[in-house]
C-alpha positions, 0 to 999 in steps of 0.5 A: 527557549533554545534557538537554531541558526545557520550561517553559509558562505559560498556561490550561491550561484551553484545551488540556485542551478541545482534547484533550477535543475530540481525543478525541471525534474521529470517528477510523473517518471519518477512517481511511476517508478516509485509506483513500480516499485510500491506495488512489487514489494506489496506483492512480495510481502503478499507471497511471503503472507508478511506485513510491511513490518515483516510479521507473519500473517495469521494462517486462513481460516479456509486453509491455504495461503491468507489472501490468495484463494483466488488472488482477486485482490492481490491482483488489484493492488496498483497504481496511480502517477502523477506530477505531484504525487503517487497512489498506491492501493486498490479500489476493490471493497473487500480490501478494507476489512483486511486493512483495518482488522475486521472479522469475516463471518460466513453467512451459513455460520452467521445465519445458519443459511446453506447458501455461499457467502460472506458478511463484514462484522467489526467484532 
């Protein structure tokens, strides 16, 4: 079993007021900017139809640009500080079924029903 060690020298005085200043850090100003900064690169990768990897997302099936028909959810995508942490997301139901992959049927296909509308399938 291997082992590692540390040995320091030096003013500890200097580093423990650096981590007095740390801790007196405006942590919620920095997690909103971090925020800021998450949702404006979602919504660049959201105009370009790239994943965070930088893969094309597959082209609508509707035509037209993927996820923008209306922009309801590329418009929801947000949001929250706080003093320990950031959300970043959306709380729009419909997000899940792009997020994990699922396939969206139209009712008429599914059911051969005339009406608008769409169900959530798994498969």
């Amino acid at each position: 079993m291997s082992g590692v060690g540390i040995t320091t020298t030096g003013d500890w005085s200097k580093f423990e007021k650096a981590l007095h200043r740390l801790a007196r850090l405006n942590w919620l100003g920095l997690h909103q900017e971090i925020g800021e900064a998450l949702v404006s690169s979602t919504h660049q990768r959201w105009r370009r139809g790239t994943d965070p990897e930088g893969q094309k997302w597959p082209r609508a099936a509707r035509g037209g640009q993927t996820l923008r028909h209306k922009s309801i959810l590329y418009k929801s995508i947000g949001y929250q500080a706080h003093a320990t942490h950031v959300e970043v997301g959306t709380n729009d139901k419909r997000a899940r079924v792009h997020q994990e992959g699922l396939t969206i049927k139209g009712l008429s296909q599914k059911q051969g029903w005339d009406s608008p509308g769409f169900c959530l399938s798994d498969v």
